[in-house]
N, C-alpha and C positions, 0 to 999 in steps of 0.2 A: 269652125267658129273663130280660132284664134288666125286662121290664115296660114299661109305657108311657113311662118315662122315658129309655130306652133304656142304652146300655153308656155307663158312669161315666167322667167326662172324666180324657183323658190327660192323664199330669203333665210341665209342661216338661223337667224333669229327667230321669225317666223315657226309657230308648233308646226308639229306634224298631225297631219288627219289624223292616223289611223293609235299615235299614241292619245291622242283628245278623247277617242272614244273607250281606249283601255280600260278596263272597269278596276276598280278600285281593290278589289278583294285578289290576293295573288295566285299565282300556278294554277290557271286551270286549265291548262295541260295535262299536270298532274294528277287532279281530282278525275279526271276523267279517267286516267289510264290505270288507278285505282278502280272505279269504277269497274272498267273491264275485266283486272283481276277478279273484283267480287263475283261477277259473274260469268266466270269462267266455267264451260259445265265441267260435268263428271258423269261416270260412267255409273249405269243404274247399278243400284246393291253393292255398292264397291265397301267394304269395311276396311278400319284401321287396327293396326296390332295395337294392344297395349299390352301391359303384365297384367298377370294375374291379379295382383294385391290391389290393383287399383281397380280392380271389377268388384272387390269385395262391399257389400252394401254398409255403407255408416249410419249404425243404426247408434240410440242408445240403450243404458242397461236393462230397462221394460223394455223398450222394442225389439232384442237383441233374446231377452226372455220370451216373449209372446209367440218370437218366431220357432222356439225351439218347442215350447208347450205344443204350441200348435201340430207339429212336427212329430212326436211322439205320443198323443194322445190319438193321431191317424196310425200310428202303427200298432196299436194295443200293447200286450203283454205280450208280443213275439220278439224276444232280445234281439234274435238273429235279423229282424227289420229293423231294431233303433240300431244296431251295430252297424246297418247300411247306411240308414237314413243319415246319421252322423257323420261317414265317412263324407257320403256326397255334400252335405250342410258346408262343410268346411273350405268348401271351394270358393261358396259366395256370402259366407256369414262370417264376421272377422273371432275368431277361436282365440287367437293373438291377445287381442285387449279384452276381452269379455272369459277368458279363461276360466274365473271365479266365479263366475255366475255361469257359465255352463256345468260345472262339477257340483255346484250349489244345489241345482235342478236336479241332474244324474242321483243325485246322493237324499237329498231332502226332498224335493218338487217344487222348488222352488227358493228365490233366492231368502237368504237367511240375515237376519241382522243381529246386532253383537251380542252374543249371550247364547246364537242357537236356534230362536224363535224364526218363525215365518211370519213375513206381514202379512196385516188381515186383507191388505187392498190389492195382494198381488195375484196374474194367475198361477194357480197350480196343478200339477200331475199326478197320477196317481202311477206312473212309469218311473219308479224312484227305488232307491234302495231298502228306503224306509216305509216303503207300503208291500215290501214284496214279502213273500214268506218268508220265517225264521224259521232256516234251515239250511246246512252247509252247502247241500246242491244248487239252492237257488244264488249263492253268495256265489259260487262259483261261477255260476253263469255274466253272471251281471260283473266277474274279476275279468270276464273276455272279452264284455261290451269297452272296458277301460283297455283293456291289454290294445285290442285292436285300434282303439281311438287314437293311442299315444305313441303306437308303431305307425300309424300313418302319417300322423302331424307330430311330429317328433318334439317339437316344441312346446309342447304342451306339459311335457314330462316334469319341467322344475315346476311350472305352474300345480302340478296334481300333487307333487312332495307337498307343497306351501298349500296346496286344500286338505290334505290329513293330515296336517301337524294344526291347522285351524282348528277341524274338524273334530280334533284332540282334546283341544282347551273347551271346547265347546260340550263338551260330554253331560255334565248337569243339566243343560237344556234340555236333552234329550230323553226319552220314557227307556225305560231298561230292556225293552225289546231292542227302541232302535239302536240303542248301544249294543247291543248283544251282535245284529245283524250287523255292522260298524266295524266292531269287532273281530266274527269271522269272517267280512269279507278285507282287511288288513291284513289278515293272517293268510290270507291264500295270496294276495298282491305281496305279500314281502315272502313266500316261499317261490312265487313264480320270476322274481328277480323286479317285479314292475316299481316297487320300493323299496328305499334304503332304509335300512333298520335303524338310523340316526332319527328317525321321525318318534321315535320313542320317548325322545328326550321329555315330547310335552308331557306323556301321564307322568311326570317327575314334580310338575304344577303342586305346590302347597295345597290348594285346597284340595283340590281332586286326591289326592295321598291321606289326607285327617281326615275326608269322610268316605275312607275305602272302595270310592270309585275307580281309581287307578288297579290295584288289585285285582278286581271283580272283571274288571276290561279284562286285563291283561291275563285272565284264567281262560277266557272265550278264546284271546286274540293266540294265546301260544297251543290252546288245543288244535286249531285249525290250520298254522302254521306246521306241525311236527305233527297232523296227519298229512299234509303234502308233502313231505321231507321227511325227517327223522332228526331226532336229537342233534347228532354232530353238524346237521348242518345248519342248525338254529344258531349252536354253537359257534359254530364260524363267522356267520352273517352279524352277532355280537360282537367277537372278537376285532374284528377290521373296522367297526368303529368306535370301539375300546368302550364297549359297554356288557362287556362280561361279567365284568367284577359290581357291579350298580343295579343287579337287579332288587338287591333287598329292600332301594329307595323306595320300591311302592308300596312301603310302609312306613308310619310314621316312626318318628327316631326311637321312641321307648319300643320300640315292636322291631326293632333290625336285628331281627338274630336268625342264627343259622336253623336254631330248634323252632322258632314261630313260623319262618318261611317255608321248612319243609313240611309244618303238621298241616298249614293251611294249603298247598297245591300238591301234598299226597292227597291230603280229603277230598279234594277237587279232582282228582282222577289226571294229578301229573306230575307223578313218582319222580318217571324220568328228568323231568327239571328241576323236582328238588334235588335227586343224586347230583345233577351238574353244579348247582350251586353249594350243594355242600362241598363238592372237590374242591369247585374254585376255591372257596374259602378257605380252603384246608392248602390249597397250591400258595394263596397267598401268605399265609401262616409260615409255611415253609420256606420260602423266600424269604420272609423277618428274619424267622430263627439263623437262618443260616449265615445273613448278614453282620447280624450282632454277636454270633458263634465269632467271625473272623474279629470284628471290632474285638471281642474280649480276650482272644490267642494274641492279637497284637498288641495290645495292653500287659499280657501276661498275668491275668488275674487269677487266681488259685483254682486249679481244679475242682474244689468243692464249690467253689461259689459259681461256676460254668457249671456243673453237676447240677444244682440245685435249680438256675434256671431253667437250663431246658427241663428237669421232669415237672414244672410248673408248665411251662409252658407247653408238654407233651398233654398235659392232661386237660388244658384249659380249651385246646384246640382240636382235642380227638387226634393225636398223632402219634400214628404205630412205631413203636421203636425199629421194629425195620427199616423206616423211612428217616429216621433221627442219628440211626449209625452209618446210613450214607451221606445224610449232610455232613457228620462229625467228619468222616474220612476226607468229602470235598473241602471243607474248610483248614483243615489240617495241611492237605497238600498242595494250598492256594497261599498258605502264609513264608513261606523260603522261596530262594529265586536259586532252581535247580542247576545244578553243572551240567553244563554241555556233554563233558567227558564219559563216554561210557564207564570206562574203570573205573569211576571217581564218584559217578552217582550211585553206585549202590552203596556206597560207604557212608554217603551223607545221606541217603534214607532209612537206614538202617538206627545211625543216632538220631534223625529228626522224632522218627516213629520209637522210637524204644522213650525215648520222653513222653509222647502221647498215648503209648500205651492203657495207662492206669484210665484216662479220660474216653478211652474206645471202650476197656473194660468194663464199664459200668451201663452199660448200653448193650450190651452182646450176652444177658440174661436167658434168651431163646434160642434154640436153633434156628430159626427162620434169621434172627437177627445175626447171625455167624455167617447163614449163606448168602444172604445179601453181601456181607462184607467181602467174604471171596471174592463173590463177582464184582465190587467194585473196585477190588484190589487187580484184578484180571483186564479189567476195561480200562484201568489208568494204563497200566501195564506195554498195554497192546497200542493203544492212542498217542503212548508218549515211548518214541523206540529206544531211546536211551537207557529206559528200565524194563525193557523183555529179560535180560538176564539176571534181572532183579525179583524175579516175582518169587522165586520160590526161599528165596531168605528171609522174605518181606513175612510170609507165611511162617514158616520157622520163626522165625523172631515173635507172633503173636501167640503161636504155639506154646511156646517157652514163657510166657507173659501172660496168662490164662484170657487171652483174647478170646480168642478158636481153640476148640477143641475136638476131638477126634471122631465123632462122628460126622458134623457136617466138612469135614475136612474129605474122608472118604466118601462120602456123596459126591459131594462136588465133581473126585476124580470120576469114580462111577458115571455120572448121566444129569450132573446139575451144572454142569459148565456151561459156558455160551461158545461160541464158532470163534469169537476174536481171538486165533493166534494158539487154538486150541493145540495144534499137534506139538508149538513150540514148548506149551505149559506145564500140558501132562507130560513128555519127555522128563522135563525138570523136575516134578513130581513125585516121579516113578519110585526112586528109590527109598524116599520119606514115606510113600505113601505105602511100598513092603513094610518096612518098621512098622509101620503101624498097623497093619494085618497080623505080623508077625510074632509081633513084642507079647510075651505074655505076663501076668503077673510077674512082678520084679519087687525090690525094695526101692523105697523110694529115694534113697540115694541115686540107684540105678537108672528108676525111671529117669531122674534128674540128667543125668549123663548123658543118656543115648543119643536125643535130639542134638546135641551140638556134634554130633560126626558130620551133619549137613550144615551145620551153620557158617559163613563168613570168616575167615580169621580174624576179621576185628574184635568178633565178641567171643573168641575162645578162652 
């Protein structure tokens, strides 16, 4: 058509076709190759990993309940089924946030609102703590349903502390049964380690304390505890978190005494806890005395008026002079700062104690209170090696002082010693302790006499 010369040259200026018809919307190049990402195939049945946690279904707190009601009213009354059913549940039901309302259900049948009560509009179970038998077997079973729960979802353990220390405060809501089963099943979870005995604090609650609900618990909750254990080990499990000495709080303040606590849980059939708490009381007692013993030696205030306190205080607290002539000895030999020097410390014990004498004497009434004192004159002795060759002047010296006197003095030798350092003591002994097999009526000039052939040369 144009000829051998062909089609007449385009003008710079002139568009171009093929931009004139460019459409106005951009890249659709790109839209396209989009496109064929989208549909890209895949291989049939192919799945993706994800974690676990993100499989778990986000329900909320009714739904989260419904599923677990649901869940346990298919297993009946077979624990060993909810103790399955549970384990598996936790895989895909979140246990994590809904914590409290799964132990709510476990515990009550349902979730609980403040005070204790269940709402009327929610569902309930009749697979709960508090519908099962009152009776320690069945508390046991259902401490297994919880042991295994929180052995397997370990997480859940601070969660179940913070549901029985709720659980706690919550006691008036509840009918005296379901407290009772509450109760002994607390006491088999805090003997089986599954609770910390800090969870106690709440029956400490004012009101639960004035209207003897705290009490009443805590009779169920320590019988079922110390029949899975035993005393000391109730003991202990107080101790480490320093609520030994606090049990009488679950009485109101006119009622904390050692004689109301132990009439009301002997009567209750738990002897054995009032003996502990009477000790404690009496160990703390001893502690005081012994403290303000040193406060009043360092002061130097008159033997009589140290005399006079303590047998106030022996008697106000029930405390046996046997236990009062070994504070007296500890607190005597806790007030001077001893010489290093062997040669030298028995010279400065000898004056220390020949002063405190008169203050020992009045406390060493008994024989039982003499052989205490031996033996704690023996156990300083042996503990602190500077005075092993001190022991038998020490003696002598109290001798001579009507501390000790000759019968528990011959016992001792006899078979009331203890192992510390024995062959060094009775050695030392030996020969004081002929004299005094030997000695027979004398004058008492003479008696005066004899004893210092053993004595020290300081006090000849």
């Amino acid at each position: 058509m144009y000829g051998a010369a062909g089609p007449p040259a385009r003008s710079a200026s002139a568009p171009s076709v093929r931009s004139a018809r460019r459409p106005s919307t951009p890249a659709t190049g790109v839209s396209f190759m989009n496109n064929q990402k989208q549909q890209k195939p895949t291989l049939s049945g192919q799945r993706f990993k994800t974690r676990k946690r993100d499989e778990k279904e986000r329900f909320d707190p009714t739904q989260f309940q419904d599923c677990i009601i649901q869940g346990l009213s298919e297993t009946g009354s077979d624990l060993e089924a909810v103790a399955k059913f549970l384990d598996a549940s936790g895989a895909k039901l979140d246990y994590r946030r809904y914590a409290e309302t799964l132990f709510d259900i476990l515990v009550a049948g349902g979730m609980l609102a403040p005070g204790g009560t269940l709402a009327d509009d929610m569902m309930r179970t009749d697979v709960c703590v508090f519908a099962a038998q009152e009776d320690l077997e069945t508390m046991q079973a259902f401490a297994q349903v919880f042991n295994k729960l929180i052995r397997r979802y370990k997480y859940l353990e601070k969660g179940f502390e913070d549901e029985v220390k709720k659980l706690l405060l919550f006691l008036k809501g509840f009918s005296e049964s379901e407290r009772n089963k509450l109760a002994m099943l607390t006491g088999v979870l805090l003997a089986n380690g599954t609770l910390n005995a800090s969870i106690l604090n709440s029956l400490y609650n004012e009101n639960l304390v004035k209207e003897g609900v705290s009490a009443a618990f805590a009779v169920k909750l320590f019988k079922s505890w110390i029949n899975e254990k035993d005393i000391n080990a109730v003991a202990s499990s107080l101790r480490r978190v320093s609520m030994d000495n606090r049990l009488m709080e679950l009485f109101p303040a006119n009622k904390q005494s050692v004689e109301h606590f132990t009439k009301y849980f002997t009567e209750a059939g738990l002897k054995e806890l009032s003996e502990y708490v009477r000790n404690q009381q009496t160990i703390g007692a001893r502690k005081e005395l012994q403290k303000e013993l040193q406060e009043q030696m360092s002061r130097g205030d008159p033997f009589k008026d140290i005399i006079l306190y303590v047998k106030e205080e022996m008697k106000k607290n029930n405390i046996p002079e046997p236990v009062v002539v070994g504070l007296i000895w500890s607190s005597v030999m806790s007030t001077v700062e001893w010489n290093k020097k062997e040669e030298l410390v028995a010279e400065q014990a000898i004056k220390h104690l020949k002063q405190y004498s008169p203050l020992l004497a009045a406390f060493t009434t008994q024989g039982q209170s003499e052989l205490t004192l031996l033996l704690k004159i023996q156990e300083y002795c042996y503990d602190n090696i500077h005075f092993m060759k001190a022991f038998q002047k020490i003696v002598v010296l109290f001798y001579k002082a009507e501390v000790l006197s000759e019968e528990p003095i011959l016992k001792w030798y006899k078979d009331a010693h203890v192992a510390k350092g024995k062959s060094v003591f009775l050695e030392q002994m030996k020969k004081f302790v002929e004299w005094l097999k030997n000695a027979e009526e004398e004058s008492e000039s003479e008696a005066e006499e004899a004893p210092y052939m053993f004595e020290p040369s300081c006090l000849l």
